[in-house]
N, C-alpha and C positions, 0 to 999 in steps of 0.2 A: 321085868326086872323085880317087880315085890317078891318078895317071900311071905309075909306076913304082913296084915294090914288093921289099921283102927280108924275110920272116918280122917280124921290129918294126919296120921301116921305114918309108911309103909317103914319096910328094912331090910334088907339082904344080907348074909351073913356066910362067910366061907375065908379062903386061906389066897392070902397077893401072891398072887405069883410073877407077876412084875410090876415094876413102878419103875414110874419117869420123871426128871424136874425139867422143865425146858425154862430157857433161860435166851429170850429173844431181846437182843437191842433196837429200839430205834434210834435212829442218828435224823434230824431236820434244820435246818438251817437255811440261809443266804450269803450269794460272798458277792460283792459289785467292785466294784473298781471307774475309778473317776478318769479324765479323760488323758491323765500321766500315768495310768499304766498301775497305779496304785490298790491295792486291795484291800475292803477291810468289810466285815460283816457280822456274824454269830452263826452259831453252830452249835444246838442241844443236843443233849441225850437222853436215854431213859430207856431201862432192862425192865421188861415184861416177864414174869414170872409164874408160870402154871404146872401143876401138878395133877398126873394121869397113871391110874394103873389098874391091871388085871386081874379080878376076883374069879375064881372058883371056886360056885355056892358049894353050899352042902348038899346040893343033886346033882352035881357034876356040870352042869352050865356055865360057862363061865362068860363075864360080863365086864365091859369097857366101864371102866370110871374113872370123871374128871371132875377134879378140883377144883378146876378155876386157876382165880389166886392166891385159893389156901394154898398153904403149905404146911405137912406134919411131916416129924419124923418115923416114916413109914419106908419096911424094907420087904422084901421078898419073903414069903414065909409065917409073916404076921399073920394071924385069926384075928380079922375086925368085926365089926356091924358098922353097916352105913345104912342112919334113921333119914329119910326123907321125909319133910313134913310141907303139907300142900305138892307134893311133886316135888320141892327144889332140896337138894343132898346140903343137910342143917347139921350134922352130926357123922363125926368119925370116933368110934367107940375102937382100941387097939388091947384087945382081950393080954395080950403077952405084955402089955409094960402097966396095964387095968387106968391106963389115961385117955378121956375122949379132949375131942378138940370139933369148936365150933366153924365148921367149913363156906356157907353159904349166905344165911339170912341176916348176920350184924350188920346195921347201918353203921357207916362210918362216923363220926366226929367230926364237925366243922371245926377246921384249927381258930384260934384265938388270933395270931397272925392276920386273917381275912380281916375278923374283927378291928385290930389296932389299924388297918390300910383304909376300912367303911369309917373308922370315927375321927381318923386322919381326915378323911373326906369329906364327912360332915361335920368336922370343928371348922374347915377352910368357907365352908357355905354359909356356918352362922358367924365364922368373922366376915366375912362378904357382909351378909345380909344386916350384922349390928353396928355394922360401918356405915353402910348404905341409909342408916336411920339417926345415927347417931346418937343411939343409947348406950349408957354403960352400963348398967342393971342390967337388962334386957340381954346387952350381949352376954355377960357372966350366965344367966339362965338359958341360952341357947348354947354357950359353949357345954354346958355341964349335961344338959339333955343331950345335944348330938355326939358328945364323946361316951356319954353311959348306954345309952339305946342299942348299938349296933351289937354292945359287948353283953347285956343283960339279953338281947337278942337269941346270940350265939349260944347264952348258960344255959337258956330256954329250952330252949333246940334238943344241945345237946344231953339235958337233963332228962328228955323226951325219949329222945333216941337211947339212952343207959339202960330207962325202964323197960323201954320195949326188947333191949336185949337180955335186961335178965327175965323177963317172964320167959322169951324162949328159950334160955338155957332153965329155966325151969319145967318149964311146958318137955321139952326134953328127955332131960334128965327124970323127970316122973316116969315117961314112958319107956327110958333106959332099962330102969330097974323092975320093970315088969317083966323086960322079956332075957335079962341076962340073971 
């Protein structure tokens, strides 16, 4: 699959000559019913989303590539580069619209949500625990530490995870322009 390589680099580079979106639902649930005959339960969903298409290089080889669950606006016909870095596909470069898009290595963001449910959690344990003592001081300073924690937590985190994604779309992007 390389064409070109630099120690974390590789890249292949040719014209799609197809592309695919699939678009898979899962459906999961329970339904019971009590002993009148009655029913009642739940029933989730959720659409799985991946994108796959066919390059041929500029030697005439042509090669299966998957996305995952990026997704670009990517059609038939387009001249790309797809940069691989340590092996996993980091980069889709689309030579005809000159926009790349980051395909594989972004950590995702712990939503804030998680957070307010962990400090929901933890404000209920230090009213427990400042009841359980019967301080009122003490509880004001447990309420304010287990409601701030889980959420100065998550900033952490994800303040962590931002940097590490822009060094690779820098780390990238450096090597983009080397070879385009």
């Amino acid at each position: 699959m390389t064409e070109q390589s630099n120690h974390q680099f590789d890249y292949i580079e040719g014209i799609v000559l197809a592309e695919r979106t699939n678009r898979d639902m899962v459906v999961s649930g329970q339904v019971s019913s009590d002993w009148q005959g009655r029913a009642s339960g739940n029933i989730t969903s959720h659409t799985i989303i991946t994108q796959e298409f066919w390059l041929r290089q500029n030697n005439g080889q042509e090669v299966h590539i998957s996305l995952g669950a990026s997704t670009v606006p990517l059609r038939e016909g387009h001249s790309v580069i797809v940069v691989s870095m340590y092996g996993v596909n980091a980069l889709l470069y689309i030579k005809n619209t000159n926009m790349w898009y980051m395909i594989g290595l972004q950590s995702p963001k712990i939503s804030y949500g998680v957070g307010v449910v962990l400090a929901f959690l933890s404000l209920s344990l230090g009213f427990l625990v400042s009841t359980a003592i019967d301080s009122q001081p003490l509880a004001v300073l447990l309420w304010l530490f287990c409601f701030a924690a889980p959420i100065l937590i998550i900033h952490i985190i994800n303040e962590k995870r931002e940097k590490e994604n822009e060094y690779i779309k820098s780390e990238v992007s450096n090597f983009l322009q080397k070879i385009i």
